[in-house]
N, C-alpha and C positions, 0 to 999 in steps of 0.2 A: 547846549542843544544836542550835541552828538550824545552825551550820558543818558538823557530822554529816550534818544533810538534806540539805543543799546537796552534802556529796559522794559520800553515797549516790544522789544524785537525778544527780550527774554520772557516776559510776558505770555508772546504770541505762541513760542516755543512749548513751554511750559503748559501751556491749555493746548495745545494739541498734543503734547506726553500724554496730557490728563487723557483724552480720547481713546487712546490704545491700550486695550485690557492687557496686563500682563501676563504668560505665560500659565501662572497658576489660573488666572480667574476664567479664560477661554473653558470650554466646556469640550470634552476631549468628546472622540466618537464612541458609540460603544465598541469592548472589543468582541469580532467574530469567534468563532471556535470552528473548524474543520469536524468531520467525521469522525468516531472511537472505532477502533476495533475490541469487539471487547472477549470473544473468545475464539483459538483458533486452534486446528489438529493438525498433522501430519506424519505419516510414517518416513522411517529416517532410513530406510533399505524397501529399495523394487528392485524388482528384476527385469534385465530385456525383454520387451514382449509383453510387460504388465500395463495396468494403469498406474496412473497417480494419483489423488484428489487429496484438495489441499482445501481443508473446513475452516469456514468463516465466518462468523457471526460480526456485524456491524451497525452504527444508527447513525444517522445524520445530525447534526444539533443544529444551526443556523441555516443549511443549506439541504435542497434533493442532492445525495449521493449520485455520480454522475459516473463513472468508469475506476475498475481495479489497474493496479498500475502491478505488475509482474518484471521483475529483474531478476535477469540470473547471473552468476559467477560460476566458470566451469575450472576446474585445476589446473592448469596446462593449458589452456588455453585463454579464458581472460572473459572479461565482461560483453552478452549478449547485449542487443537492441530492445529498449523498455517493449515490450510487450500489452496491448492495453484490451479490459474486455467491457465493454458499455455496458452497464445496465440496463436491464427491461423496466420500463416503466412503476412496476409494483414493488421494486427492490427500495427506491429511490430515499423513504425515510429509514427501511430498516429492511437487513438480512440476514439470514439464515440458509446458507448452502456452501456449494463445494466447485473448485474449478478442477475441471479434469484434465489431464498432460498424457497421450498415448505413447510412451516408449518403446520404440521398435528400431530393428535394427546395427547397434554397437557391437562392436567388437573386443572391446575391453573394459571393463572396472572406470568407471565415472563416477569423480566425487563434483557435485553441485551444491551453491550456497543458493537458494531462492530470496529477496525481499521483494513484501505486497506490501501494499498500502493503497489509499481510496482515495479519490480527489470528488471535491463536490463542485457543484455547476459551479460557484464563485474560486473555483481553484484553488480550496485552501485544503491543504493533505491533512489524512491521517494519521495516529500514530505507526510505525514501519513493524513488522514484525517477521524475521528471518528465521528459515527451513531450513537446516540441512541434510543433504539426499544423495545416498552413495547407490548408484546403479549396477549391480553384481550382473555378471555375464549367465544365460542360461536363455532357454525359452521361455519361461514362467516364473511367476515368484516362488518361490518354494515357501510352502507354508509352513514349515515349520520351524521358521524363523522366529524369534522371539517377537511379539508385536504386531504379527501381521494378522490380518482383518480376515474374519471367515466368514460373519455376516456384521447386519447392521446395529445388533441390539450390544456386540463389543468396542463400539464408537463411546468416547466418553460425551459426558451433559455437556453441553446444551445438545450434541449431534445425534444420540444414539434414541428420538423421540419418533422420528418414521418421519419428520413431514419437513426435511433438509430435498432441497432440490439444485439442480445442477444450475451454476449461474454463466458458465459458457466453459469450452475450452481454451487450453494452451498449446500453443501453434509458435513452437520453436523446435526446430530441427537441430539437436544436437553434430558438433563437430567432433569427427573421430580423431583418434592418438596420431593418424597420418597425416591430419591437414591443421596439428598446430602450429603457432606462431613460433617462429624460432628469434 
């Protein structure tokens, strides 16, 4: 009688294994994809007192594009606070523009590493793509540095078509050579 229980009891086991799909046969999610960036510009020397803009082209693939994420790294001193600029409504599947950074006031030769990337309303990031940006002491850029921009038709493709708009600025106050971290 006990050998009975035992293989009713394996039995019982056994059709309920049978119940539980294993692992392959579940049916996975699909998977998402974040944001591309797919092309982008920047000049690698300003000067105190110039702009900056930093050209972007982006598209959303599963999600509306929701906010540029802006990280800096300064030499001497260390990593800023992420920085972030919302997008306006019309950006949100796809963009084509430029963030602008007003640099003013330093006192000496700043090397800065920039990483952007996008995050979309499901917060899934884009690919990351890093700047680097040596800021020369002067009032103005000097133009006649190798690379610098006199107008907009010496911007490369995709930028250099007239119709690249400003998609916010960059609102970090650089720290000078006297208030770094020792």
């Amino acid at each position: 009688m006990n050998s009975k229980r035992h293989i009713c009891l394996i039995g019982l086991l056994f059709g309920v294994l049978l119940l539980i799909p294993p692992r392959g046969w579940a049916q996975a999610a699909p998977e998402t994809k974040g944001p591309i960036i797919t092309n982008v510009y920047a000049m690698e020397r300003r000067g105190d007192g110039s702009i900056w803009k930093i050209f972007i082209e982006a598209k959303g693939l599963d999600e509306k594009m929701d906010r540029i994420g802006i990280m800096m790294d300064q030499v001497g001193y260390g990593h800023y606070p992420t920085e972030w600029v919302y997008l306006k409504p019309q950006y949100e599947d796809y963009l084509k523009g430029y963030l602008q950074w007003n640099i003013n006031n330093l006192r000496d030769k700043i090397q800065i590493t920039v990483k952007l990337f996008i995050v979309d309303r499901a917060g899934k990031e884009s690919n990351e793509v890093v700047f680097p940006l040596t800021i020369e002491l002067g009032s103005e850029m000097d133009y006649s540095w190798p690379g610098a921009l006199l107008d907009q038709s010496e911007l490369p493709a995709p930028f250099d078509q007239g119709d690249v708009r400003k998609l916010g600025y960059i609102n970090i106050d650089l720290v000078g050579p006297d208030n770094y971290k020792n």
